[in-house]
C-alpha positions as CSV (number, residue, x, y, z in Angstrom):
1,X,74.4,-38.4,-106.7
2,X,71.0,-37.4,-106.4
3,X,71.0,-33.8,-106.7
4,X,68.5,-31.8,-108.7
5,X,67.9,-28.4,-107.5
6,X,70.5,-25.6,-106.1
7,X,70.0,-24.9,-102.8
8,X,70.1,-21.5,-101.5
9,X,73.8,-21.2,-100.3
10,X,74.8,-22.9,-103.7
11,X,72.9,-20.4,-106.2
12,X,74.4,-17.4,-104.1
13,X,78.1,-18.7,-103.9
14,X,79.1,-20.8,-106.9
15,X,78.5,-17.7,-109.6
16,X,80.9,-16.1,-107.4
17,X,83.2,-19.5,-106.6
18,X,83.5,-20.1,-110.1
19,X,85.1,-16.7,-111.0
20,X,88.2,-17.7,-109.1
21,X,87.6,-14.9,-106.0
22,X,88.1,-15.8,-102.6
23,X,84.6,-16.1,-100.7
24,X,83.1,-15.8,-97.2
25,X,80.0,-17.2,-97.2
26,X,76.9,-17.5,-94.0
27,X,75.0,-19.5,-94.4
28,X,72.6,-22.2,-92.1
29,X,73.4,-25.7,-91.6
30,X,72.3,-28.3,-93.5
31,X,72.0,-26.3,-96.6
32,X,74.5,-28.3,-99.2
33,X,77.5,-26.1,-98.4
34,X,79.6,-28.8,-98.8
35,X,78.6,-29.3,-102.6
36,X,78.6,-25.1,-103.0
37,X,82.8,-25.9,-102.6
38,X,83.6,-29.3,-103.9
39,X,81.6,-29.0,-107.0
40,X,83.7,-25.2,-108.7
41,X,86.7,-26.8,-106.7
42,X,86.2,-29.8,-109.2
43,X,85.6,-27.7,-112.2
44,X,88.7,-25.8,-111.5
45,X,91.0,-29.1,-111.2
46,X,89.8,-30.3,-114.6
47,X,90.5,-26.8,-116.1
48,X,93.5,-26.6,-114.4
49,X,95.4,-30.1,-114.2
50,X,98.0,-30.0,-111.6
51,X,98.0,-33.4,-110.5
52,X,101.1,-34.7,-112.8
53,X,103.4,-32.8,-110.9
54,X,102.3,-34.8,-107.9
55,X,100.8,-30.9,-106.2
56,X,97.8,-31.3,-104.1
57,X,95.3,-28.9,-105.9
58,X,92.4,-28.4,-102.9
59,X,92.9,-28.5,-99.3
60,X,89.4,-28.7,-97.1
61,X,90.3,-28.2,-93.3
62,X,87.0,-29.4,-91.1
63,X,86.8,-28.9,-87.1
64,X,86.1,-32.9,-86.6
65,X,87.1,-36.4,-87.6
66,X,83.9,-37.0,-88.4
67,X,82.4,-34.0,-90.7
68,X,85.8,-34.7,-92.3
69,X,85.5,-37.8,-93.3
70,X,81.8,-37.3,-94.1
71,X,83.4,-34.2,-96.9
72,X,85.7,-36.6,-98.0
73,X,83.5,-39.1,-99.1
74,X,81.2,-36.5,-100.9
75,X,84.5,-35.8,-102.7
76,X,85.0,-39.3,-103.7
77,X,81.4,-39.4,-105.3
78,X,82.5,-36.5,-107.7
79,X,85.9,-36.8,-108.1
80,X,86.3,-40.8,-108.7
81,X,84.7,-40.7,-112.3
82,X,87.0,-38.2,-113.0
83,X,90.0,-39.9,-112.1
84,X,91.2,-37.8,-109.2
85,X,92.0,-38.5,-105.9
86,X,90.8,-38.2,-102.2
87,X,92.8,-38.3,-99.0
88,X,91.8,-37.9,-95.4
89,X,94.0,-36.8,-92.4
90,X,92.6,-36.7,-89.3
91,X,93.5,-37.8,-85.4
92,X,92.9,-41.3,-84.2
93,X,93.6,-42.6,-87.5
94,X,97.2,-44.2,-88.5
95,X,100.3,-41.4,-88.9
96,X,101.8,-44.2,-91.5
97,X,98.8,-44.2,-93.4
98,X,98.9,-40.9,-93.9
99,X,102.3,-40.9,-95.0
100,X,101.6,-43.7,-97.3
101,X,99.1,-41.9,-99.0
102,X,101.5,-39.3,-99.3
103,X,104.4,-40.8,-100.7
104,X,102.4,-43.6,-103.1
105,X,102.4,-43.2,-107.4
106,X,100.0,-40.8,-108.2
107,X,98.5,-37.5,-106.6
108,X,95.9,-36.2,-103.9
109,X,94.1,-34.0,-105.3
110,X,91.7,-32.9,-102.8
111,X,93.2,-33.4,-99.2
112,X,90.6,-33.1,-96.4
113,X,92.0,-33.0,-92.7
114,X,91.6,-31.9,-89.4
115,X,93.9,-29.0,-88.0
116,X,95.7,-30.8,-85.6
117,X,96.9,-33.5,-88.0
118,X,97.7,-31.3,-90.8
119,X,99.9,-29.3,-88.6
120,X,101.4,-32.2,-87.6
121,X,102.4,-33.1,-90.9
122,X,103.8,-29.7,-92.1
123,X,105.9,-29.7,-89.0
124,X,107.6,-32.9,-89.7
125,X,107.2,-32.3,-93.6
126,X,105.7,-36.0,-94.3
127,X,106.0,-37.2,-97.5
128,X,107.4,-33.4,-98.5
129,X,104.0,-32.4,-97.9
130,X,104.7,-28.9,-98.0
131,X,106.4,-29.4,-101.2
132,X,102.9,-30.9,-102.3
133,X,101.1,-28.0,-101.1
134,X,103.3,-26.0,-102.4
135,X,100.9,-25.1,-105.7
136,X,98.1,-25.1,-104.1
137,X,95.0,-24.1,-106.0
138,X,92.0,-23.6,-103.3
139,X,91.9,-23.8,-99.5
140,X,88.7,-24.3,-97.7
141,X,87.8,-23.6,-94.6
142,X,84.6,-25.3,-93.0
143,X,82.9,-24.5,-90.4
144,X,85.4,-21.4,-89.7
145,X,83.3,-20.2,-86.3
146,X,84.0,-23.7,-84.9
147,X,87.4,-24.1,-86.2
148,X,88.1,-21.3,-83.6
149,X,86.1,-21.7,-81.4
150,X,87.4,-25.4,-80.8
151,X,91.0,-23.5,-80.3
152,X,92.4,-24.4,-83.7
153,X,93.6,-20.7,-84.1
154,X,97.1,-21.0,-83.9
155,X,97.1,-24.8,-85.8
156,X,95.1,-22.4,-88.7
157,X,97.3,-19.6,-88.8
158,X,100.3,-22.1,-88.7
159,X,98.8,-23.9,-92.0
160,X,98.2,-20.6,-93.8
161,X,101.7,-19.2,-93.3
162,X,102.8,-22.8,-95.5
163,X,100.4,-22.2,-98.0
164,X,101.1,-20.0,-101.3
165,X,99.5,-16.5,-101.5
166,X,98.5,-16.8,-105.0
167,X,95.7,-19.4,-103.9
168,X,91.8,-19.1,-104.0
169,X,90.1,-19.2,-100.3
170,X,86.9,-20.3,-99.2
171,X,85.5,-19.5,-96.2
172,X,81.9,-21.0,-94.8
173,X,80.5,-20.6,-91.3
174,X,77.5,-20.5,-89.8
175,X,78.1,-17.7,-87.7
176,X,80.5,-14.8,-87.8
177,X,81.5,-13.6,-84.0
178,X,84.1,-11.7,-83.8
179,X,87.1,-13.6,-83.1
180,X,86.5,-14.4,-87.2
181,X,88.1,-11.1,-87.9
182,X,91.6,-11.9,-87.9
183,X,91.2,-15.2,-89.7
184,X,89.3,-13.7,-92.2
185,X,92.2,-11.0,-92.3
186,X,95.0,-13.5,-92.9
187,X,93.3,-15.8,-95.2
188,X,91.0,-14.0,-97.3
189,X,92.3,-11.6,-100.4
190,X,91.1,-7.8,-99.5
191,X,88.4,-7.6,-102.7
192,X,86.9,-11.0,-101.2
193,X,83.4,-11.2,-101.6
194,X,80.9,-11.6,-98.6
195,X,77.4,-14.0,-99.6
196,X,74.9,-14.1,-96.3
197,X,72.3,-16.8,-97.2
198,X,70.8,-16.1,-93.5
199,X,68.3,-13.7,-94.4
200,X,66.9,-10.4,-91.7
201,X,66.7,-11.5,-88.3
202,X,66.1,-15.2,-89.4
203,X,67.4,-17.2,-86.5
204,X,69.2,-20.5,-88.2
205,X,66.5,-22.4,-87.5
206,X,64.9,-24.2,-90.0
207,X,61.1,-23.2,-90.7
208,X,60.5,-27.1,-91.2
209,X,61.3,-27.4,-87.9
210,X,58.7,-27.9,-84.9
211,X,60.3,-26.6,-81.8
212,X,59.0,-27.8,-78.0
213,X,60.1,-28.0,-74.5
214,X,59.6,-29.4,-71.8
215,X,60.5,-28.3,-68.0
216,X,60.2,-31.1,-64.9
217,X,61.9,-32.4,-62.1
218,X,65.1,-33.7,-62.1
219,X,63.9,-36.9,-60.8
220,X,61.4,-37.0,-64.1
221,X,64.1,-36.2,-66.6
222,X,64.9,-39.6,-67.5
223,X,61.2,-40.9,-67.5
224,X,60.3,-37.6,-69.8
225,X,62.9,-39.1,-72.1
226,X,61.5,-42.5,-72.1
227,X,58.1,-41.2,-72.7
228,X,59.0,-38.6,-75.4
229,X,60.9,-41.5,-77.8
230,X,58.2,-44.0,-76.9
231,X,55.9,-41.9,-78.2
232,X,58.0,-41.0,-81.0
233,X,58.9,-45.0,-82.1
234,X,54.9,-45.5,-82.7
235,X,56.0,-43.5,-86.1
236,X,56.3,-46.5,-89.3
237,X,60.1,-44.5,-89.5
238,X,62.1,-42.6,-87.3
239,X,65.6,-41.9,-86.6
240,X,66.1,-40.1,-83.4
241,X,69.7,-37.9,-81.8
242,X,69.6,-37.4,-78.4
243,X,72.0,-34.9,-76.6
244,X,73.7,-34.8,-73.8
245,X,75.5,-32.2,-71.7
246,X,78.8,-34.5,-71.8
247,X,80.7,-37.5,-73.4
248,X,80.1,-39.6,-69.9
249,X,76.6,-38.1,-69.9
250,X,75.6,-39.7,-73.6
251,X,77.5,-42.7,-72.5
252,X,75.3,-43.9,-69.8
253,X,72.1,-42.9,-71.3
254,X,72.9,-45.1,-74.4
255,X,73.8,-47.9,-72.0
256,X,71.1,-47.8,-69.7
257,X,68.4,-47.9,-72.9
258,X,69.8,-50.6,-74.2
259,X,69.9,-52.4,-70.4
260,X,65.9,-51.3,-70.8
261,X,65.2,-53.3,-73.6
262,X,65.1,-50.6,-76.8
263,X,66.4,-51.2,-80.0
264,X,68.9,-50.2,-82.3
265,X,70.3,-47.6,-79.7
266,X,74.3,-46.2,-80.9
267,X,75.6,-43.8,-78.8
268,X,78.5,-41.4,-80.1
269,X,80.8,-39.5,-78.2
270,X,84.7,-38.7,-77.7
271,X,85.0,-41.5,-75.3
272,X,84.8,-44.2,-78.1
273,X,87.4,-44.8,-80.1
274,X,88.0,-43.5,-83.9
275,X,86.8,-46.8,-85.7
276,X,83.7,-47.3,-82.9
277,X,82.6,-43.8,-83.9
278,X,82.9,-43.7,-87.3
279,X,81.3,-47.4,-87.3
280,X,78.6,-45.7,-85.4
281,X,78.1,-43.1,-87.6
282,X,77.5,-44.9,-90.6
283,X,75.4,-47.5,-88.5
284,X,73.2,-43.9,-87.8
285,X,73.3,-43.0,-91.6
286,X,72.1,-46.1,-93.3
287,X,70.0,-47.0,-90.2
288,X,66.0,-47.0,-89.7
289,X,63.8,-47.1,-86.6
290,X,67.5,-46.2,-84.5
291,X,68.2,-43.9,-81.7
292,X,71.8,-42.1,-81.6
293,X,72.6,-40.8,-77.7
294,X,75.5,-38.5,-78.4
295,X,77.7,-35.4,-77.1
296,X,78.1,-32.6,-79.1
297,X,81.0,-34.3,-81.3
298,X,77.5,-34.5,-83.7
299,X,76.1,-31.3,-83.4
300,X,77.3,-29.6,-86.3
301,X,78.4,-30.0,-90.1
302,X,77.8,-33.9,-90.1
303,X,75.0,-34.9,-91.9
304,X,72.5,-37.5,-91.2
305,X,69.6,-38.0,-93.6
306,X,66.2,-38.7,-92.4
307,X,66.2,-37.2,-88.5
308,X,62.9,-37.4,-87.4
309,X,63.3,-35.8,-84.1
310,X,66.1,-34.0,-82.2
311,X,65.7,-34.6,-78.6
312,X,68.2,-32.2,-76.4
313,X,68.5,-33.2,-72.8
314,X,69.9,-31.2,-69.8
315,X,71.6,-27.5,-70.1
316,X,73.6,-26.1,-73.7
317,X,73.6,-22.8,-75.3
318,X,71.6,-20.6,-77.8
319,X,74.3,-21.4,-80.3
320,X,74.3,-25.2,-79.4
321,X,70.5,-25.6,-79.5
322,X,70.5,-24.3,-82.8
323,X,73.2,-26.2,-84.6
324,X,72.1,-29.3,-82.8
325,X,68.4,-28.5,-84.0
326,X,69.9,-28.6,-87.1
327,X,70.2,-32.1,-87.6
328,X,67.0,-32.6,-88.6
329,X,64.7,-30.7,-91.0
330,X,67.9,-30.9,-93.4
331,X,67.7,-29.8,-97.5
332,X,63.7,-29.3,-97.0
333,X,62.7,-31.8,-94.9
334,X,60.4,-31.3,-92.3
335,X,61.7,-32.2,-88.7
336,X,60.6,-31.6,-85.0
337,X,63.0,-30.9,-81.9
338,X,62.3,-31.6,-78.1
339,X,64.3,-29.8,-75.3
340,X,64.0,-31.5,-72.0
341,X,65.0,-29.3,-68.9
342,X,65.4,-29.9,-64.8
343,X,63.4,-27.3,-63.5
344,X,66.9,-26.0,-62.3
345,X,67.6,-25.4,-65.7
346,X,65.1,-23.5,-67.1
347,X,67.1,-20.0,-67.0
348,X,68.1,-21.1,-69.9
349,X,64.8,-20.6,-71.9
350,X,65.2,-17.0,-71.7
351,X,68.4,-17.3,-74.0
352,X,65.8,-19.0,-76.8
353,X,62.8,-16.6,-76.0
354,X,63.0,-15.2,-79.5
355,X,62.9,-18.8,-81.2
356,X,59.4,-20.5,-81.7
357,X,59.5,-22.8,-79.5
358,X,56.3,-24.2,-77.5
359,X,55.3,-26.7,-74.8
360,X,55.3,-29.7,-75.3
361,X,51.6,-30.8,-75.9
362,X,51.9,-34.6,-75.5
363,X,53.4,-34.8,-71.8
364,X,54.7,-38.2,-70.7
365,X,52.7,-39.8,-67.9
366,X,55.3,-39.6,-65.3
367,X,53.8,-43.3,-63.8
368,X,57.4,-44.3,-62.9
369,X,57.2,-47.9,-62.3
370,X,56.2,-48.5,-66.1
371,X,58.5,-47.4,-67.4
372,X,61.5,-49.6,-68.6
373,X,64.0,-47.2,-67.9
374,X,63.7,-47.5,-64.3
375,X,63.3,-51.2,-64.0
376,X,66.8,-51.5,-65.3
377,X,68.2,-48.6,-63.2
378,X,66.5,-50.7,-60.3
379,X,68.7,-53.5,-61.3
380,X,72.0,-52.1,-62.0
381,X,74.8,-54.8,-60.6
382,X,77.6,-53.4,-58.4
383,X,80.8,-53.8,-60.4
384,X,78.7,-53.8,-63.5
385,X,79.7,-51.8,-67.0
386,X,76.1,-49.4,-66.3
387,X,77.4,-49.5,-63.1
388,X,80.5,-47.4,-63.9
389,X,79.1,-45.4,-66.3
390,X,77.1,-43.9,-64.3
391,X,79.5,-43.6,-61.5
392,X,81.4,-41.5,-64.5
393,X,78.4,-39.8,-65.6
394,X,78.0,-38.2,-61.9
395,X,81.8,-37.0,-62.0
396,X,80.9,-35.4,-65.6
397,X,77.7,-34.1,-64.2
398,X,79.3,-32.1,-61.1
399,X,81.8,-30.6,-63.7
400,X,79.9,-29.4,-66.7
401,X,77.3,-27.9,-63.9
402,X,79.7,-26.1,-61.6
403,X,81.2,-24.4,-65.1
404,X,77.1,-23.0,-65.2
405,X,76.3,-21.7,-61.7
406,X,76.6,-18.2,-62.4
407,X,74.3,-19.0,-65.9
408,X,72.3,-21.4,-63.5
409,X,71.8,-18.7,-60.5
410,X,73.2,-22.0,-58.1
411,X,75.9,-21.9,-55.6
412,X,78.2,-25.1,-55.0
413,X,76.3,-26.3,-52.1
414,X,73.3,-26.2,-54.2
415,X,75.3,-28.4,-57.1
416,X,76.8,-31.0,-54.3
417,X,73.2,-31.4,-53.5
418,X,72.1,-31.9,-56.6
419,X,74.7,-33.7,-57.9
420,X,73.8,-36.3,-55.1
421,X,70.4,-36.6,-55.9
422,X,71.3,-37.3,-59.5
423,X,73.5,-40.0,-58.2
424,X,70.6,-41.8,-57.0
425,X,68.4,-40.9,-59.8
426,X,70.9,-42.9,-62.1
427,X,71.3,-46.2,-59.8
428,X,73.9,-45.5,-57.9
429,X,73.6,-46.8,-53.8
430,X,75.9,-44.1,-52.7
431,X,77.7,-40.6,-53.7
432,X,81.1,-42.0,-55.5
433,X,84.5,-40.8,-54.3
434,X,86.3,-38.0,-56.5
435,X,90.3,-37.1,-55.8
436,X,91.4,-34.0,-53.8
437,X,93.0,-33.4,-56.8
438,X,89.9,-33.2,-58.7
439,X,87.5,-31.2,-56.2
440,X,90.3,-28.9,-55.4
441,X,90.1,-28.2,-59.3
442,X,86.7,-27.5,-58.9
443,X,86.6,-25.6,-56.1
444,X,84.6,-28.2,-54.7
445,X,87.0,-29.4,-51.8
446,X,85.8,-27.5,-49.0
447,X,81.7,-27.8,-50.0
448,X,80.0,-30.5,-47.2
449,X,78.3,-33.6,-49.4
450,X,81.3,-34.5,-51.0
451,X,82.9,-38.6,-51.0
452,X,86.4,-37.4,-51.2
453,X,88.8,-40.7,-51.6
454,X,91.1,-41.7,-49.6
455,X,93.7,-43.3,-51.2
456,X,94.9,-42.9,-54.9
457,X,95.2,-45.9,-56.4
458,X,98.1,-46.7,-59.2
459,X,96.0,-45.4,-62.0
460,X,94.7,-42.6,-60.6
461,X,90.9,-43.8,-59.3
462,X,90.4,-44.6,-56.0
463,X,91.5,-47.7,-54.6
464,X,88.0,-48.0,-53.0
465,X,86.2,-47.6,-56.4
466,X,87.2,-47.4,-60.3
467,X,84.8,-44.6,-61.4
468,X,85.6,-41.3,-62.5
469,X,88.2,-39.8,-59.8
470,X,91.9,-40.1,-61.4
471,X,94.5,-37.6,-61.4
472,X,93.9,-34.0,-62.7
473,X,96.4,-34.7,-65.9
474,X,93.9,-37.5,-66.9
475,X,90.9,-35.0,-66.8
476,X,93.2,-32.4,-68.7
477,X,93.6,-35.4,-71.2
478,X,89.8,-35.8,-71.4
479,X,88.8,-32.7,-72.0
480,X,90.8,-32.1,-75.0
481,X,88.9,-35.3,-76.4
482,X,85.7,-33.3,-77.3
483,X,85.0,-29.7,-78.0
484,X,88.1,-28.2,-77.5
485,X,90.5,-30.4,-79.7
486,X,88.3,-33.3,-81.0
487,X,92.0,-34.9,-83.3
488,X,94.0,-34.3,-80.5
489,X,95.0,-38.0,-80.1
490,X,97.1,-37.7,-82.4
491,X,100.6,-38.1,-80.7
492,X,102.5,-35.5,-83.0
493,X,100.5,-32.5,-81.9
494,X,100.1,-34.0,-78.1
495,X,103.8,-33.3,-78.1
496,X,103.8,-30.3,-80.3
497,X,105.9,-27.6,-77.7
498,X,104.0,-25.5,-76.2
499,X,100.3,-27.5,-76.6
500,X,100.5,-29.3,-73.5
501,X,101.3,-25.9,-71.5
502,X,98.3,-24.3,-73.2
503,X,95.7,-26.7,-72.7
504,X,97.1,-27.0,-68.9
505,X,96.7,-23.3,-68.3
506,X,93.3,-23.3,-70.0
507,X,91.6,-26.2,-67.5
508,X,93.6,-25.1,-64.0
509,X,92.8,-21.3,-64.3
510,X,89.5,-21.0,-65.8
511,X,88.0,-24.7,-65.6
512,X,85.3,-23.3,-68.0
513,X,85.3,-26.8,-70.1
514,X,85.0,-29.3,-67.1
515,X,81.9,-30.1,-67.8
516,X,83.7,-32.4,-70.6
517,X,85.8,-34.5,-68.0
518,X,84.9,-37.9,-68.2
């Protein structure tokens, strides 16, 4: 497989892994974690054969589809030779295939799923799944500060209470806020033993890492972009992630690159479907000289070897930044990241004043008429597929930045203004029409600069244009697709009582994730 040396999160845990003690381990990303659990879980299955009496000795439960299905093939790698066997459960994939693999000759030995699937399992007992999990030798839980932080809580604590006590647990994160407390109360064994790989006041960044911004006008953003990866492609290899803000936001810049002429651009958000993504993905992986444009679906856990550069556009977090820096630079590599900010944005650099980051030295000439960028924006054809991406990416836009005034110091006539000039800044001939419904959600209804539609049409747009209005139970749809519940499509747990009411309450009263409608 490739591997020669421990890394540091390896030589601290599997000593301690290996004993049979439950462990919570810190540790930075991209720093082989997922070996530091597979590899004594694998050891302990050969030691400890369980698989003839068809019991499902490790379960790994990952925040997203796709860092799930990245763990599961790592587990393939070590476990084929041995004659054991890998599942995967996660949303947007088939519920019968699941079951299938549940009920087929033979055992899964090391099950890796999302929450929201699993759940939805154990409730309808699939295959006697709980019966299956009924011996279980080791639970791991990945990424355990996004696991909660996605909203998986209760899913978690629901999984654990079907699990048996006499188990070993695993427990890797990349930070411990506090609302780890009570999951490291339920799950972990009182004499657990606590490994911090993140040493002093190091900030998760990697060392390898070259760290620059950039701050310009709004109007520039998108040439600054251009500039920065055209510059970049004049390497013999590259392989490039750009972030966006939101799904709609990653989906338009991907399109409008590719209307511009550059190649090998993917884009990858919750927007696409399960198969386009994960085709995607792999496209990235094995890929050379190729530019990703994604949301934060790939900002943590999955891995993608070779990023040259890590190019972050428009407003995140400290926590954000970091993980997303942490694409590149990964298991030693050196790597550079690029943060690109409207100069309304640039409160945000005093959240990252303590990281190294520097100016960018290499500034894009902002000569806008060469660049390709805005020929094609120039061009865009009414009715056309960039057309109503964009018309989407201004709805997303208005969200995700009215959830950041107070962060922002901007008041909602500031952000309709704004959000009109980054209408035109994207193609668009004239402000598109959002619903009542929507604005009124926002708090947007009664601030002057609005289109408001007039007339719903039967699928909830407007019947004067098909871009991102729609009914406010579409965008409460849409914004479980990302952060907050990224295997949510699975129809089991869309139906599971009380989900629906939950995720409801959480958009109408504190609208802090509509940045993500789209």
């Amino acid at each position: 497989m490739g591997y020669e040396f421990l890394t540091h999160v390896q030589k601290d845990t599997l000593p301690l892994v290996l004993e049979g003690g439950d462990v919570l381990a810190k540790g930075k990303t991209g720093n082989g974690k997922t070996i530091a659990f597979l590899l004594p879980a694998l050891e302990r299955m050969l030691a400890n054969p369980r698989s003839a009496h068809g019991k499902i000795s490790t379960l790994v439960i990952s925040p997203t589809r796709e860092l799930a299905q990245q763990i599961a093939v790592e587990s393939v790698k070590l476990t084929n030779a041995h004659g054991l066997r890998t599942a995967c459960f996660v949303g947007g994939s088939s519920v019968n295939k699941d079951i299938k693999e549940l009920t087929q000759p033979g055992s899964i030995d090391v099950l890796v799923s999302t929450p929201g699937r699993l759940q939805a399992h154990l409730t309808d007992n699939s295959g006697r799944i709980r019966q299956k999990l009924g011996d279980l030798q080791i639970l791991v839980l990945d990424e355990a500060d996004r696991l909660l932080d996605m909203g998986f809580r209760p899913d978690i604590l629901r999984i654990i209470s079907h699990l048996p006590r006499e188990r070993q647990t695993l427990l890797f994160s990349a930070t411990l806020p506090a609302t780890t407390n009570e999951l490291k109360d339920v799950a972990l064994r009182d004499d657990f033993a606590f490994v911090d790989t993140i040493e002093g006041d190091d900030q998760q960044t990697n060392t390898q890492t070259v760290q620059e911004y950039t701050v310009c006008d709004l109007q520039d953003v998108i040439p600054v972009v251009e500039g920065v990866l055209e510059e970049h492609m004049k390497l013999p290899e590259y392989k490039v992630i750009v972030f966006l803000p939101t799904a709609r936001s990653a989906q338009f810049m991907a399109q409008l690159f590719q209307a511009a002429g550059f190649p090998k651009v993917l884009e990858m958000h919750s927007r696409k479907s399960q198969s386009a993504r994960t085709k995607a993905a792999d496209a990235f992986r094995k890929g050379k000289k190729t530019i990703m444009f994604s949301s934060d679906v790939s900002a943590r856990g999955v891995d993608y070897p070779g990023v040259s550069l890590v190019l972050q556009v428009g407003l995140t977090d400290r926590d954000q930044y970091i993980h997303r820096l942490g694409r590149t630079a990964r298991a030693g590599m050196e790597g550079r990241g690029v943060l690109v900010l409207a100069d309304f944005e640039k409160a945000m650099l005093r959240d990252l004043a303590d990281l190294p980051l520097t100016e960018l030295k290499q500034q894009p000439q902002l000569d806008k008429q060469n660049y390709q960028t805005t020929r094609a924006l120039a061009h865009i054809r009414q009715g056309s597929e960039l057309e109503q991406s964009a018309e989407k990416a201004y709805a997303a836009f208005l969200g995700f930045y009215n959830s950041n005034l107070k962060k922002l110091g901007m008041n909602k006539k500031k952000l309709v203004e704004t959000g009109a000039l980054y209408s035109q800044l994207i193609g668009l001939q004239k402000v598109p029409a959002l619903q009542k419904k929507t604005l009124r959600a926002m708090g947007l209804l009664d601030t002057p600069g609005l289109t408001i539609a007039s007339k719903p049409a039967r699928n909830g747009a407007s019947s004067k244009q098909k871009g991102p209005g729609g009914e406010l139970g579409k965008f409460v749809n849409e914004t479980r697709n990302e952060r907050r519940r990224p295997d949510y499509d699975n129809p089991k747990t869309k139906n599971r009582e009380g989900q629906e009411k939950m995720t409801c309450i959480r958009v109408l009263v504190t609208f802090k994730h509509l940045e993500l409608l789209s």
